[in-house]
ZAMARGU-4260 file (C-alpha; in steps of 0.2 Angstrom, whole numbers, plus 5000, padded with zeros to 4 digits):
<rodrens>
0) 5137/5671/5783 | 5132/5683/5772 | 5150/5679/5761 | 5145/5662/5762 | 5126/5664/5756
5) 5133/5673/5740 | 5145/5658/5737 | 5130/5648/5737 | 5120/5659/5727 | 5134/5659/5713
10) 5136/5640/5713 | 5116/5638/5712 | 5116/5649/5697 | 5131/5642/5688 | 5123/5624/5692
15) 5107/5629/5683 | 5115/5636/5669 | 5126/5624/5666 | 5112/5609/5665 | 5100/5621/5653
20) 5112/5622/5643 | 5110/5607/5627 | 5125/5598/5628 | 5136/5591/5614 | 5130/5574/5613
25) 5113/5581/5612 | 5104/5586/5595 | 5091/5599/5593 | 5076/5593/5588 | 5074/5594/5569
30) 5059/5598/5561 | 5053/5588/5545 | 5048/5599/5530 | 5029/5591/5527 | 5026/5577/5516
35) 5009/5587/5509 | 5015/5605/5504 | 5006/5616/5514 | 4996/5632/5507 | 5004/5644/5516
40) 5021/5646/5521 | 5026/5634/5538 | 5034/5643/5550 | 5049/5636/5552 | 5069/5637/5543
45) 5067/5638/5524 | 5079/5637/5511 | 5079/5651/5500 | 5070/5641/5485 | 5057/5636/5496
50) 5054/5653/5504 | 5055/5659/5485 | 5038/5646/5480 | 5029/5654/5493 | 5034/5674/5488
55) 5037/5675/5471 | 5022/5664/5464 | 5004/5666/5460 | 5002/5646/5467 | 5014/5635/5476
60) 5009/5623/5461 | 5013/5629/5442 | 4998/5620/5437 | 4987/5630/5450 | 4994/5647/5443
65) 4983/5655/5430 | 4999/5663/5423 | 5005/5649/5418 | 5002/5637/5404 | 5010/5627/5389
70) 5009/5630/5370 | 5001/5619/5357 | 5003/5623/5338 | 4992/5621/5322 | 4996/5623/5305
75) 4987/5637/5294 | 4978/5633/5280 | 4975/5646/5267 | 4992/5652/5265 | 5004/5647/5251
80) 5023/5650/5253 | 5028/5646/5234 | 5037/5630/5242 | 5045/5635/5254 | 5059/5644/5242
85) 5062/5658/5254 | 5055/5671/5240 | 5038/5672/5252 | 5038/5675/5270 | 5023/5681/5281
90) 5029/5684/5300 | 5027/5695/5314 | 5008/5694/5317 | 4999/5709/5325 | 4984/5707/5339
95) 4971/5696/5332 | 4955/5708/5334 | 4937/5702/5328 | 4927/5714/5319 | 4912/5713/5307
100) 4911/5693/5310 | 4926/5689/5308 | 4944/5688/5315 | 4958/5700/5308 | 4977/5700/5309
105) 4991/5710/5301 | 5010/5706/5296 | 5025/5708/5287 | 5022/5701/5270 | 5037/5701/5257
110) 5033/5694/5241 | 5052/5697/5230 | 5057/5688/5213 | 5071/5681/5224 | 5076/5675/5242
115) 5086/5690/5254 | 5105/5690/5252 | 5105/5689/5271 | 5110/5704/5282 | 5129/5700/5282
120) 5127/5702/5262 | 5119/5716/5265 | 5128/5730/5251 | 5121/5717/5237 | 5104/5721/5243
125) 5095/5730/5231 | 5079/5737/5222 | 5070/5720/5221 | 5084/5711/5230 | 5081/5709/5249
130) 5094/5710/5260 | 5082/5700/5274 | 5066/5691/5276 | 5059/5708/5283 | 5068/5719/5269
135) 5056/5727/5254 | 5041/5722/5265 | 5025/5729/5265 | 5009/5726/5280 | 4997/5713/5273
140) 4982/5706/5281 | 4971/5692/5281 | 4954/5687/5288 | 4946/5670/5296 | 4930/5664/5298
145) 4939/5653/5314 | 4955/5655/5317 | 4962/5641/5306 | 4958/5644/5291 | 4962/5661/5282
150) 4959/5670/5268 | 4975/5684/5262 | 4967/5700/5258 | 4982/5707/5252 | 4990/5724/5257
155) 4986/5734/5269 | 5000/5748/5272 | 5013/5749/5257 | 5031/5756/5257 | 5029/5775/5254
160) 5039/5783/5242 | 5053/5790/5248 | 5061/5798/5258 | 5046/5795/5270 | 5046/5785/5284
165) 5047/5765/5280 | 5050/5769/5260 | 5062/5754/5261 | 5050/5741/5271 | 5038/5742/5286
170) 5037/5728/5295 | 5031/5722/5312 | 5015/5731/5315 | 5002/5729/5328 | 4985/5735/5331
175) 4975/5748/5341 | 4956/5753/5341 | 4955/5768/5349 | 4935/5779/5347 | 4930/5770/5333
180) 4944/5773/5322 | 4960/5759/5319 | 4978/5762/5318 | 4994/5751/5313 | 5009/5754/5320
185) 5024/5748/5311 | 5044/5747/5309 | 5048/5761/5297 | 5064/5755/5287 | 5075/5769/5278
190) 5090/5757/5274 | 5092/5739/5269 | 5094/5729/5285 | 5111/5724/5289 | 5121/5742/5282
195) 5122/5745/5299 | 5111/5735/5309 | 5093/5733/5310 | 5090/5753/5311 | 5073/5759/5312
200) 5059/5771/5319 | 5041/5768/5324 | 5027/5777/5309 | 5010/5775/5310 | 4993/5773/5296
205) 4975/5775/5302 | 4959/5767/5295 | 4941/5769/5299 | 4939/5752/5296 | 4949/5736/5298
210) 4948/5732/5279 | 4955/5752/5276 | 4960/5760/5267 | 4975/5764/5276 | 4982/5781/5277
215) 5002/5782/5280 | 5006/5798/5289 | 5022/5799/5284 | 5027/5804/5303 | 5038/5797/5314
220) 5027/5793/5330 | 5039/5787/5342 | 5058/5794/5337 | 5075/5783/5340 | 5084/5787/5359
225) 5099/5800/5361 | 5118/5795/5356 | 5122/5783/5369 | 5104/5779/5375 | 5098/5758/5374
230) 5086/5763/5361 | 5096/5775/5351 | 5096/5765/5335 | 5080/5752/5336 | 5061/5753/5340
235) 5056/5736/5337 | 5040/5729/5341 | 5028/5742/5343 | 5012/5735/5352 | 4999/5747/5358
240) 4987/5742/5372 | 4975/5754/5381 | 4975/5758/5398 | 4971/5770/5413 | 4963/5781/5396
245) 4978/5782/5386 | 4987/5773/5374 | 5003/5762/5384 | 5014/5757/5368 | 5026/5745/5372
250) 5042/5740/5360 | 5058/5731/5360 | 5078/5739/5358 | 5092/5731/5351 | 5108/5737/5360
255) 5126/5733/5369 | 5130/5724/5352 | 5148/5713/5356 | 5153/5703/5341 | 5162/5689/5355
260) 5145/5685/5360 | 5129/5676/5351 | 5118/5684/5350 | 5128/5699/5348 | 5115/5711/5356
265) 5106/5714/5370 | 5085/5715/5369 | 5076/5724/5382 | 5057/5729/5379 | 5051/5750/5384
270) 5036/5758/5388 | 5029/5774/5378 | 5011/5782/5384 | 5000/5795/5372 | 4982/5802/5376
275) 4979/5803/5357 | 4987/5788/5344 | 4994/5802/5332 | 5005/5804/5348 | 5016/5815/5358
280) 5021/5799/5363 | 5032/5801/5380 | 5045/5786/5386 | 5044/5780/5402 | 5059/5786/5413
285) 5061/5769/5419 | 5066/5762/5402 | 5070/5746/5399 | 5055/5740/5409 | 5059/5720/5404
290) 5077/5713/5403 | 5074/5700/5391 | 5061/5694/5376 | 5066/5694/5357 | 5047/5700/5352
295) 5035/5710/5364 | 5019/5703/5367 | 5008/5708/5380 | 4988/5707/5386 | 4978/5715/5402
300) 4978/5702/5415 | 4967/5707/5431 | 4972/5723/5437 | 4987/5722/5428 | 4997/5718/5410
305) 5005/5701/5406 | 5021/5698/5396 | 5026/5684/5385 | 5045/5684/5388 | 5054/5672/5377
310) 5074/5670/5369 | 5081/5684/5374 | 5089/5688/5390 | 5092/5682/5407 | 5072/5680/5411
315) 5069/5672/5392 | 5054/5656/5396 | 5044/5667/5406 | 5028/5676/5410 | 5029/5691/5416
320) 5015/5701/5426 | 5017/5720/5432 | 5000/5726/5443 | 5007/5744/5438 | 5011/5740/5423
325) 5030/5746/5423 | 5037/5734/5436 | 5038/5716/5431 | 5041/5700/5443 | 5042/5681/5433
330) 5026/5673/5437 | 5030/5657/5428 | 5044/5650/5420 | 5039/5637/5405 | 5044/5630/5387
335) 5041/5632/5369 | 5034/5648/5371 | 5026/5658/5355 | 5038/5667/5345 | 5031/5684/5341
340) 5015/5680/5346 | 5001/5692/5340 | 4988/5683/5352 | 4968/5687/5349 | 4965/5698/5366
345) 4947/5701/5366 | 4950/5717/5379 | 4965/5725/5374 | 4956/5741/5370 | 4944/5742/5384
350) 4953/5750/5396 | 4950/5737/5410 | 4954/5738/5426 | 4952/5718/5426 | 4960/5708/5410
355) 4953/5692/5406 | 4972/5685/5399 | 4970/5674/5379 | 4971/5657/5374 | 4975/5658/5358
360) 4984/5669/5346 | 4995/5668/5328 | 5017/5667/5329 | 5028/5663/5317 | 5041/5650/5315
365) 5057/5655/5306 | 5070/5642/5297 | 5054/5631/5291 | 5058/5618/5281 | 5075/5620/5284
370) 5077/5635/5276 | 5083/5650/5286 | 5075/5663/5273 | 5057/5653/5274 | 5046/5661/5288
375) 5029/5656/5289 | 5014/5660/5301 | 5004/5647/5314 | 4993/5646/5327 | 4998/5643/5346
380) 4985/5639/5358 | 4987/5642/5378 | 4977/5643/5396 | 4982/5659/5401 | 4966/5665/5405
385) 4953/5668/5421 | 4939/5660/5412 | 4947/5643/5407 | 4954/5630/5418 | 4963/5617/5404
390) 4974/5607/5414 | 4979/5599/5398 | 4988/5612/5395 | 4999/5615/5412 | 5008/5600/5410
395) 5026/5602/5418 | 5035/5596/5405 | 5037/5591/5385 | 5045/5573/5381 | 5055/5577/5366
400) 5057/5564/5353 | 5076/5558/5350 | 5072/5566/5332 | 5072/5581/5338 | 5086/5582/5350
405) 5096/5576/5337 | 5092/5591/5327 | 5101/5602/5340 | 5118/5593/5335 | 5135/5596/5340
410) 5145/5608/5324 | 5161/5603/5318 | 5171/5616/5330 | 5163/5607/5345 | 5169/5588/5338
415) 5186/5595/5338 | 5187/5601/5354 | 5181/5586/5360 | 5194/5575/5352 | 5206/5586/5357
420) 5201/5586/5377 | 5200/5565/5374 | 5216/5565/5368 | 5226/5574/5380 | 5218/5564/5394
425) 5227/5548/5386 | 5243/5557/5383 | 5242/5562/5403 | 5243/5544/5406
</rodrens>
């Protein structure tokens, strides 16, 4: 009996199983990603992009995300360009700042008898002949009653004789206030762009006033990298912000040049940090904080810092945000963004432990008019702020105009190949 009742038993079990069990005409019930996308994440199977809206983003909606925006751009007025003939370029805008009623910014400002012989030409470069827009440059500055209009002061840092840092142009500079005294820091050029690259060191002037004068130390503030270090030959960029008391300087390298590839180099922006302007600076060991971006431009956002990330790189079209300040995630990925954008960032110096974000800001545009040696500067406006909610500006998209597409036309090398691909395919025939 007892042989028999475990027969039983085994049969019972194996009967059970078997009809739990889903069979193979039956389907699993599926269940329907919602029509209304919910706020947080549903619990159920995701596909990595959607699990990737809910985890990597401020907003499961780009226009709900403060970190995300658009770009409008206005036209300067006060500014003349001698036509557009390349022998007058303004670019790279530092930090707007306001000061004494009034807005300020700085930037490269090259004023030659004629247009630069282009970096490739560079050996004909000369005394008074620029090898590129930013060769035989000095640090103009200007100042606006409202940010449209402005009225060229003239120059505020000028080459210093040589051999001193930046005796053959300084370039790019940006702007810090630090206990009531102002300092530009700049590109210090010892060579004619293009004799070996774009080669440079970081100098700094001081002021105790925005309107100076200016006084060049003639120091190298923050020194070029080791042999065989990412920012051995460039510091580009420098852009000074102030945080947790000290002074966090950011800047861009050039490296991993490779002539099969366009462009040839590699950008990636670093991180230097001083308790006093004058410096030692000290690199962050983590350098190359941001793996892409052309210019650096960045701006305290909450607890955090922002980053403009555009061209450059395989994150280029994006904000970037670091709560630390050294590790950065995309917060938004968008269009048309500023290029080196010097925005107006009311507490870039406060030290704040809670950053407002901008809305508006100076960039410049290079090959105006056509003309690649014709850079000028303009306005960009933007709703990357806490305080503003302009959903006119978080539109998803820009409708290009045919005219401008056409713009961005196929070369001669690209027809041919073309042709050539068409007519093997009747030849296979």
């Amino acid at each position: 009996m007892k042989k028999i009742s475990k027969i039983l038993y085994i049969i019972t079990i194996g009967i059970t199983l078997y009809t739990c069990q889903p069979r193979q005409d039956q389907t699993v019930e599926k269940v329907e990603f919602p029509f209304f996308l919910p706020d947080e994440k549903p619990e159920q199977p995701l596909s990595a992009a959607v699990k990737r809206n809910y985890e990597a983003y401020e907003h499961i909606r780009p226009e709900a995300s403060t970190l995300y925006t658009q770009f409008k751009y206005t036209e300067l007025k006060g500014f003349d360009y001698n036509d557009g003939d390349g022998t007058i370029t303004r670019r790279d805008p530092s930090k707007v700042i306001f000061e004494n009623g009034k807005y300020y910014v700085w930037y490269t400002g090259r004023k030659s008898p004629v247009k630069p012989v282009g970096m490739s030409c560079a050996k004909e470069a000369t005394d008074v002949i620029p090898s590129s827009d930013w060769d035989l440059a000095d640090i103009w500055y200007a100042t606006s009653e409202d940010g449209f209009t402005w009225e060229e002061q003239g120059i505020a840092v000028a080459r210093p004789s040589k051999p001193q840092p930046g005796w053959r142009s300084v370039t790019t500079t940006d702007i810090l206030k630090w206990k009531g005294k102002y300092y530009l820091y700049f590109q210090a050029f010892m060579e004619a762009s293009g004799l070996r690259g774009d080669f440079c060191p970081v100098s700094v002037a001081w002021a105790d006033s925005p309107d100076g004068p200016w006084h060049h130390t003639g120091e190298i503030v923050i020194p070029n990298g080791p042999e065989g270090s990412w920012d051995q030959y460039s510091i580009h960029d420098p852009y000074p912000l102030v945080h947790d008391g000290k002074i966090y300087l950011y800047y861009k390298g050039d490296f991993d040049k490779r002539e099969e590839f366009k462009p040839s180099k590699i950008r990636m922006q670093g991180l230097a940090i001083a308790e006093d302007p004058l410096g030692p600076f000290e690199k962050h060991p983590l350098n190359p904080l941001i793996n892409s971006g052309h210019e650096t431009t960045l701006f305290p956002f909450k607890e955090g810092v922002a980053a403009i990330v555009q061209r450059d790189g395989q994150e280029h079209n994006t904000i970037q945000y670091a709560k630390d300040w050294v590790n950065f995630d995309i917060a938004s990925i968008t269009e048309m963004l500023p290029v080196a954008a010097g925005p107006f960032v009311p507490d870039a110096f406060t030290n704040t432990d809670d950053g407002r974000g901008i809305t508006w800001g100076l960039s410049h545009v290079i090959n105006a008019g056509g003309n690649w040696r014709h850079t000028i500067l303009v306005r960009f406006d933007c709703d990357l702020s806490q305080d503003i909610d302009d959903q006119d500006m978080k539109n998803h998209y820009i409708n290009y105009s045919p005219e401008y597409l056409y713009k961005h036309r196929l070369n001669g090398k690209q027809k041919k190949r073309i042709q050539q691909q068409t007519a093997a395919l009747k030849n296979s025939k």
